[in-house]
N, C-alpha and C positions, 0 to 999 in steps of 0.2 A: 060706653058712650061718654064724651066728653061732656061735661058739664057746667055751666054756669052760675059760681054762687055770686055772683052780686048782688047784694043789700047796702051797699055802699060804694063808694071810688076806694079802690084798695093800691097801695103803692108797695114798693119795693121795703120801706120798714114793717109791714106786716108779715112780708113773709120771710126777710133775711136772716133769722133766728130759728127757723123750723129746721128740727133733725136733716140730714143728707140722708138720701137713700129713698124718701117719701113719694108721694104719688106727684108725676109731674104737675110742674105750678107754671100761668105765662100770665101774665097781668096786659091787656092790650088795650090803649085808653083807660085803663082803669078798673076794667071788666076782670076778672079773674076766674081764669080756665083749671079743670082739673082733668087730665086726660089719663086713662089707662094705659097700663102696657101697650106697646106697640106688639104687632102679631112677629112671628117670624119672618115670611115674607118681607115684611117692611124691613124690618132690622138685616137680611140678609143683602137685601137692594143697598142700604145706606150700609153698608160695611163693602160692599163691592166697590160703592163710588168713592168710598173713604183710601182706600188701595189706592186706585190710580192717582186720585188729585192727591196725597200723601207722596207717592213715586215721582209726580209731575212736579211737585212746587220743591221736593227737596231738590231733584235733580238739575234743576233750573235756577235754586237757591232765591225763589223768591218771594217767600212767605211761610205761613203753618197752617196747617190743617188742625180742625176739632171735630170730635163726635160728640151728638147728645148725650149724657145732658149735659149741658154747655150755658150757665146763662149766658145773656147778651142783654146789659141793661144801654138802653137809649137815652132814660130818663126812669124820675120814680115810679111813675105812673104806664111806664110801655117798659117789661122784660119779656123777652122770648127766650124760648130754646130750641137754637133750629135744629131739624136732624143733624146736619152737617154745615161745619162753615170753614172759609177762606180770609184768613188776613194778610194781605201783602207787606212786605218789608216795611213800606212806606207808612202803613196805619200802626205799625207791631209794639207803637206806647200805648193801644186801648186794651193789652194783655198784661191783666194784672192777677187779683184772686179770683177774677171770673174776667168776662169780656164789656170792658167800660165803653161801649162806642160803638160804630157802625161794623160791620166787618167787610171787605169786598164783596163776598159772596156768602149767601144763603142757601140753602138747599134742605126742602121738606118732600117729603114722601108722603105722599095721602094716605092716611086712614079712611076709614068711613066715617068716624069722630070728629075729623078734623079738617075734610074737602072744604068748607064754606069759609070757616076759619084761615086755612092758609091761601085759600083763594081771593077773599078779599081785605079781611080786617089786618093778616099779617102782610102781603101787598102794599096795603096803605102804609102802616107803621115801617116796614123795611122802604118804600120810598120817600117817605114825609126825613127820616134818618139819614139818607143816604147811602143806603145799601148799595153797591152798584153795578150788581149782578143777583139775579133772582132764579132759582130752578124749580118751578114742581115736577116731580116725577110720579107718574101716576102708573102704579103697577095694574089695573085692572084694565087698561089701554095699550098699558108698555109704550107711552112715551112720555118724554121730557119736553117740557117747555119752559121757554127762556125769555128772560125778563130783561133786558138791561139800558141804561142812561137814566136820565134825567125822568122820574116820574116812572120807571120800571116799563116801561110800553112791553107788550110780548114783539121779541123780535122774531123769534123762530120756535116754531113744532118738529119734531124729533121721532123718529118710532122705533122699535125693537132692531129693525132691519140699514137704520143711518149709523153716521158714524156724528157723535156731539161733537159742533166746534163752539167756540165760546167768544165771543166780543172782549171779554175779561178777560181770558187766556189763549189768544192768538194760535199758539205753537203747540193748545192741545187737540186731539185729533182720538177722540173715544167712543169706539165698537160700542154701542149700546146694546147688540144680541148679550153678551156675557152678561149684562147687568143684569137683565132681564130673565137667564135662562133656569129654569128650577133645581 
């Protein structure tokens, strides 16, 4: 279970010095998260969706793809690590030794750790930044829901059986059965 240590506002210098490899860290507000491994299932959804949008942006040439862990610092006091993100040509100076800035698109995969958390604290923090595409994907539903403009509004719900189109990426066109299938 994901965990809460805050005893203080913790920022991005308390944790930028800790070993690589350790238990996930996201600072949201200030709050600082410890979360577990992700299960397989999870990891197998976000390696699925990481294929297409990786095939989609190179073949199109217009952006890179990332997998967790991934920071993405906003500011010192707001870092995430989304499962999966999208940065377009156009943002691709916020790619440095980690992700200094918004990235176009987010994409988290629910835990049981982590539903409240990516539901709304990260919501908030990726539209207050400018994130400009939002996905949860909820494997115990099997569908994707989408986030995108100004303020993240949900635009559209998705199920095993649609195909994901995206506001962000027009001319993608993505079979969610395979995402979803065990």
């Amino acid at each position: 279970m994901a965990a809460s240590l805050q005893t203080r506002r913790v920022s991005w210098d308390d944790i930028k010095d800790l070993p690589e490899g350790g238990p996930r860290l996201e600072i949201l507000d200030g709050e600082l998260f410890v979360s577990p491994s992700p299960t397989w299932w999870h990891q197998r959804i976000v390696g699925e969706l990481f294929v297409v949008l990786r095939a989609h942006s190179r073949s199109r040439g217009i952006g890179q793809v990332a997998i967790a862990p991934m920071d993405v610092l906003f500011d010192p006091h707001n870092v995430a690590e989304p499962d999966l993100l999208f940065i377009s040509n156009e943002r691709a100076g916020i790619i440095r030794d980690r992700v200094w800035g918004a990235p176009d698109l987010c994409v988290e995969v629910l835990s049981p750790s982590s539903v409240t958390r990516d539901r709304k604290a990260k919501r908030a923090v990726y539209a207050r930044f400018d994130v400009r595409e939002y996905w949860i994907v909820d494997p115990e539903t099997q569908t994707v829901e989408v986030y995108s403009g100004a303020d993240l509004p949900l635009v559209a719900t998705f199920t095993a059986s649609d195909r994901l189109v995206s506001p962000l990426l027009p001319d993608l066109d993505l079979p969610l059965a395979p995402i979803f299938a065990p």
